[in-house]
One Martini backbone bead per residue (centre of mass of N, CA, C, O) as a GRO file, in nm:
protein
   71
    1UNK     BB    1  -1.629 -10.116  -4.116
    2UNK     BB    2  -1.364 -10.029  -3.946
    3UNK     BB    3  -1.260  -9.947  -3.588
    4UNK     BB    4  -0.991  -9.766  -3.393
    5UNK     BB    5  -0.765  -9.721  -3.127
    6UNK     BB    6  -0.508  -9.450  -3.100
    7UNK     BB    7  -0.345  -9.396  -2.777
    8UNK     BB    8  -0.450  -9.490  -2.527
    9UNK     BB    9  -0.260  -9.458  -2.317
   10UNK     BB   10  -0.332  -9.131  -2.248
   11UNK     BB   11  -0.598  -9.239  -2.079
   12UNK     BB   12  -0.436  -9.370  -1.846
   13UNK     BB   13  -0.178  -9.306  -1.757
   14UNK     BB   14  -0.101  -9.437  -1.477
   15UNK     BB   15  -0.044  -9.768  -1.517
   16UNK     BB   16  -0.133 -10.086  -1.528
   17UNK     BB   17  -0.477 -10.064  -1.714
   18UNK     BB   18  -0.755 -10.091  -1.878
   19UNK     BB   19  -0.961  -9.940  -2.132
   20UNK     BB   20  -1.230  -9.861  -1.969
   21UNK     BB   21  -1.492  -9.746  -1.954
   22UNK     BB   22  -1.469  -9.395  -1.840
   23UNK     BB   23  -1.246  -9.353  -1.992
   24UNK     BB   24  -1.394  -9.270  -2.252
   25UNK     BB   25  -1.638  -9.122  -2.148
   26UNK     BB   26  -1.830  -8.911  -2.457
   27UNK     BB   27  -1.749  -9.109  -2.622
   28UNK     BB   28  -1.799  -9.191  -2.981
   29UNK     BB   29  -1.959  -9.393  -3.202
   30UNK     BB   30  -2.063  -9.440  -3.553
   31UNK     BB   31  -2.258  -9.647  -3.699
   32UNK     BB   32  -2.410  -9.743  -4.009
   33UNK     BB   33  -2.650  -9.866  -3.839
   34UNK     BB   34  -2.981  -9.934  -3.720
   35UNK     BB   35  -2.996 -10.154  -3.410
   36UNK     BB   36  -2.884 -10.429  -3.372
   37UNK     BB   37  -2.580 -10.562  -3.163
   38UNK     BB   38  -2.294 -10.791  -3.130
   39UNK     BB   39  -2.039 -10.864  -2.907
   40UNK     BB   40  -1.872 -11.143  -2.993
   41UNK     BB   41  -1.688 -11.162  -2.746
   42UNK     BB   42  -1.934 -11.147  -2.518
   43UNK     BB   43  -2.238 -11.103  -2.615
   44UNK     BB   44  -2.338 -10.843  -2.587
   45UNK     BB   45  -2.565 -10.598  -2.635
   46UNK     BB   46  -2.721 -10.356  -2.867
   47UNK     BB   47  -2.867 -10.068  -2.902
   48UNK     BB   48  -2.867  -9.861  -3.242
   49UNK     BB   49  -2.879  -9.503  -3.268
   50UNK     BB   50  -2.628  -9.410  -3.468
   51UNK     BB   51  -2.450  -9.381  -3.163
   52UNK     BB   52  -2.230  -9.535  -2.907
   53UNK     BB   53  -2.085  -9.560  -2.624
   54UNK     BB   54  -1.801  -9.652  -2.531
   55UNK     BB   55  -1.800  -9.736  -2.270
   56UNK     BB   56  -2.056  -9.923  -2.299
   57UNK     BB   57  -1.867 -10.140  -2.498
   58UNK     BB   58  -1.573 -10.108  -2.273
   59UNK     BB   59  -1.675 -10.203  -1.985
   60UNK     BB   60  -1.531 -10.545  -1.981
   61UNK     BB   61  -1.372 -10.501  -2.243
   62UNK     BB   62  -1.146 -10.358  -2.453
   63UNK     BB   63  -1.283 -10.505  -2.700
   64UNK     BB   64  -1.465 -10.506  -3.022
   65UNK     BB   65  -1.714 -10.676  -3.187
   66UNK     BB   66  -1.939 -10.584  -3.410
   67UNK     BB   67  -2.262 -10.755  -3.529
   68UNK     BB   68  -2.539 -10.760  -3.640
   69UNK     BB   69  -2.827 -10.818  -3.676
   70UNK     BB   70  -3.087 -10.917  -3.778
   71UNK     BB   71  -3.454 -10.978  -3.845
   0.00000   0.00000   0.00000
């Protein structure tokens, strides 16, 4: 299941600048399992019990690929 955000524009207001973490406020994706995963771009990690605040995962990258860890 991929998800992705259409329409960022609306976020950024005024000016050329990437929507980068408060831009996206207390927005949440809901991931279909709990786990640990790792944003393949970047390499950051996350836990996650069923749903992670948007701004947390486009922190410093504006887009995320995110894949399950195994344990």
């Amino acid at each position: 299941m991929a998800s992705t955000s259409r329409l960022t524009r609306r976020l950024l207001g005024e000016g050329d600048r990437w929507p980068l973490g408060s831009l996206w406020g207390e927005t949440r994706l809901r991931l279909p399992h709990t786990g640990a995963y790792v944003n393949v771009l970047t390499g950051e990690r996350f836990a996650v019990r069923g749903d992670v605040r948007v701004a947390e995962l486009l922190a410093t990258f504006p887009i995320a690929l995110l894949l399950r860890e195994e344990s």
